[in-house]
C-alpha positions in Angstrom: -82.6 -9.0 58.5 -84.3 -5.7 59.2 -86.5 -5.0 61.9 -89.0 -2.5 63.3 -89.2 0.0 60.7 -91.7 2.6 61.7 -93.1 5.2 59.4 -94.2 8.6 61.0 -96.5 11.5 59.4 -94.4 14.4 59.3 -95.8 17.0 61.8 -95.9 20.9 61.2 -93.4 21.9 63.4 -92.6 25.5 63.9 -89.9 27.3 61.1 -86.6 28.6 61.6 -84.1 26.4 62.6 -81.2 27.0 59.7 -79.8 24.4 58.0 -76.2 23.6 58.5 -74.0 23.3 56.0 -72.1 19.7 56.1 -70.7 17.2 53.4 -73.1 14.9 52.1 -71.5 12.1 54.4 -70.3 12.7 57.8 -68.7 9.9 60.1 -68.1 10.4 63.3 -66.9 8.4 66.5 -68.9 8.3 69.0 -67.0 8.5 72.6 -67.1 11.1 75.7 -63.9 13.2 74.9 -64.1 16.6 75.4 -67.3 16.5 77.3 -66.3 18.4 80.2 -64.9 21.4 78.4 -68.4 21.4 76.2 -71.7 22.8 76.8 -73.6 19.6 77.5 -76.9 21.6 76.1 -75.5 22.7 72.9 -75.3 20.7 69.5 -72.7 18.5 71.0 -75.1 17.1 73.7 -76.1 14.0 72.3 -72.4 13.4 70.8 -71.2 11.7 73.7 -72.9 8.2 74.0 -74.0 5.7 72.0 -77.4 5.9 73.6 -77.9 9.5 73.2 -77.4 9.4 69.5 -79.7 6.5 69.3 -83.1 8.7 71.2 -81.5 11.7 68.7 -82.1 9.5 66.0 -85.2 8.5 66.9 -86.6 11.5 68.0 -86.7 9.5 72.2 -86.5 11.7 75.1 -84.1 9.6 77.5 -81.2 9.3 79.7 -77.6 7.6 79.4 -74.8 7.0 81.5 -74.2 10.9 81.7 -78.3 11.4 83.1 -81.2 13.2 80.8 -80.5 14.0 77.3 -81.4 17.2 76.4 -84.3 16.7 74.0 -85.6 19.6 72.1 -85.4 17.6 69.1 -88.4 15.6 69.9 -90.6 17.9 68.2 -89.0 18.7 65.0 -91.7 16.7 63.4 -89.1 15.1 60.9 -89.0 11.5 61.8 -90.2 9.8 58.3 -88.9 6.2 59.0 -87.2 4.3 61.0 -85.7 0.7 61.5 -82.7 -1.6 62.7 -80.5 -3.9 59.9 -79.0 -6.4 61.5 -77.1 -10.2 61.0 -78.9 -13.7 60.8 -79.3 -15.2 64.6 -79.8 -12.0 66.6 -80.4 -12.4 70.1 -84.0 -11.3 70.5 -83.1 -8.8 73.4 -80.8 -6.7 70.8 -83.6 -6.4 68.0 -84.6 -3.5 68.8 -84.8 -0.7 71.9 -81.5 0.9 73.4 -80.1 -2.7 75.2 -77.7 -2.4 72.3 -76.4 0.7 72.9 -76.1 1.0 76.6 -73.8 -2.2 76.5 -71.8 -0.5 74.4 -71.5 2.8 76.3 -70.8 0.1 79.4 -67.8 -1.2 77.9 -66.1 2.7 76.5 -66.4 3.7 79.9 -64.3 0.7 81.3 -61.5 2.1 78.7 -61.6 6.1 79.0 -63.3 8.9 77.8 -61.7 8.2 74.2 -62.6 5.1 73.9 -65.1 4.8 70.7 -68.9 3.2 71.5 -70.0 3.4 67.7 -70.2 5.4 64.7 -72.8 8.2 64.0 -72.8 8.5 60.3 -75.2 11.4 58.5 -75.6 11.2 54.5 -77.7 12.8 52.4 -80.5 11.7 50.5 -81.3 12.0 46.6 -83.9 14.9 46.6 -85.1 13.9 43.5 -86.3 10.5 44.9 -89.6 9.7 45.9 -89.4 9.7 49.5 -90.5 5.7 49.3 -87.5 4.8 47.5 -85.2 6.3 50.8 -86.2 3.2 52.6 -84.8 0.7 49.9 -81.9 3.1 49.2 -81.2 3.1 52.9 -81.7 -0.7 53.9 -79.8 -2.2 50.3 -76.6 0.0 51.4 -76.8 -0.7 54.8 -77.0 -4.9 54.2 -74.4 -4.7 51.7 -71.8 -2.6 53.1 -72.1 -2.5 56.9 -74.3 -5.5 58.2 -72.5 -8.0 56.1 -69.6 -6.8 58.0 -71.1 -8.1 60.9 -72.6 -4.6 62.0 -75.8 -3.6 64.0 -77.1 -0.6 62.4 -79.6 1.7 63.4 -81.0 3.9 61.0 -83.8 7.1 60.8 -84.5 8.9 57.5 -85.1 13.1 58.7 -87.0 14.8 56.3 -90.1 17.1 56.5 -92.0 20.3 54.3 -92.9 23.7 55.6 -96.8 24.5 56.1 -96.9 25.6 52.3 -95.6 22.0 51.3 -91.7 23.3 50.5 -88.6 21.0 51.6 -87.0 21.9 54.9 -83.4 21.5 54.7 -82.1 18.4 52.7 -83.6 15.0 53.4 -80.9 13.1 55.5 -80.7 9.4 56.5 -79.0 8.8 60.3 -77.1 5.7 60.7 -75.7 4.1 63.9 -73.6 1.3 63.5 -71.8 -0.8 65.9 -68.3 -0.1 66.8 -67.8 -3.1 69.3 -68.0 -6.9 69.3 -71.7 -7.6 70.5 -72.0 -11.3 70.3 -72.2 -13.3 74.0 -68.5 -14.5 74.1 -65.4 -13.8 74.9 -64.9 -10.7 72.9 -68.1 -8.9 74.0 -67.0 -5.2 74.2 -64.2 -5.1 72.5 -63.4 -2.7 69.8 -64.0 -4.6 66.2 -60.7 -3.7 64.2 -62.9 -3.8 60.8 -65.9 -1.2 61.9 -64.8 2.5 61.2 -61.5 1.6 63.2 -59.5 4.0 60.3 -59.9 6.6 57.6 -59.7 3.9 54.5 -62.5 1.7 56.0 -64.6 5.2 56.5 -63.5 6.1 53.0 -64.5 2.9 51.1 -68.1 3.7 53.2 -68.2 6.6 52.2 -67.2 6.6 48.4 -69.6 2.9 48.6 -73.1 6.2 49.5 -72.0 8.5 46.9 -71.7 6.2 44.1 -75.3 4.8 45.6 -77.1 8.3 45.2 -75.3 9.3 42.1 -73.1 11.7 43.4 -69.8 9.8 42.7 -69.2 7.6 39.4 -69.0 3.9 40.0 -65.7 2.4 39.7 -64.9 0.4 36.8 -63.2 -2.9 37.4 
């Protein structure tokens, strides 16, 4: 099921900021380390929790475990949709909002500043694509890949046009996917062995998105 997807006007925002260059699908860990020895203001700030990524994401201002979020992303104007995929027989308090999240910032804490609270993944989008089509693109490889898995997954399509009507930067979807058990039972908090836990599970994600937008062949079987 999928829930809350929001749709935003994109906003003029000012010009400037440069795009970085980055692979066309990124997958990160999400946990504390190396906090202390980074600028908590820089590009790393919202790096750390599970619930910072999240109001990133979402374009939220907000506060986790660490205190306020530094939030000058709120007004890049580039929020074009939003939702949450998720399994059959959700509890109704984790369908949407940060609940999710700050559980599983909770339970990485308990285990060290190491300890993984989900996985930030950033992939591009086909450019060529009408920007309705993101949505379905998103959502189909999402439920097929990571929800029927068993993952929660959060997800924001980025994309916006300078005032003469130009793409800014490349259109970009933001996916936040569930790293530890969150049904109510004895597991609760514990790291999943089968979500991101190693490289051939981020892989087979990974090569799963490229052959999706075209930028991989399928494999024959």
């Amino acid at each position: 099921m999928s829930d809350t997807v929001t749709k935003l006007r994109v906003r003029g925002a000012e010009e400037g900021a440069r795009s970085r260059l980055r692979p066309p699908f990124n997958a990160r860990p999400v946990c504390a380390a190396g906090r202390e020895s980074r600028s908590t203001e820089g590009p790393y700030s919202t790096h750390y929790t599970a619930t910072a990524s999240w109001l990133y994401i979402n374009r939220i201002s907000g506060s986790d475990r660490f205190g306020k979020v530094p939030d000058s992303y709120v007004d890049r104007g580039d929020l074009l949709a939003a939702g949450r995929c998720h399994p059959l027989k959700l509890p109704p308090h984790l369908r949407n909002g940060d609940a999710l999240w700050r559980d599983a910032d909770e339970a990485a804490a308990r285990e060290g500043p190491q300890a993984v609270a989900a996985t930030h993944i950033v992939a591009d989008l086909p450019s060529a694509d009408d920007p309705a089509r993101w949505t379905w693109l998103v959502e189909n490889y999402v439920y097929k890949h990571l929800t029927d898995k068993g993952m929660i997954v959060d997800w924001a399509i980025h994309f916006r046009r300078d005032a003469g009507g130009a793409p800014v930067g490349t259109p970009h979807v933001h996916l936040l996917a569930t790293a530890r058990f969150w049904r109510d039972n004895g597991r609760r908090g514990a790291r999943h062995w089968q979500w991101f836990a190693n490289a051939d599970q981020t892989r087979a994600a990974e090569d799963a998105w490229l052959q999706l937008i075209g930028l991989r062949p399928a494999t024959r079987t």
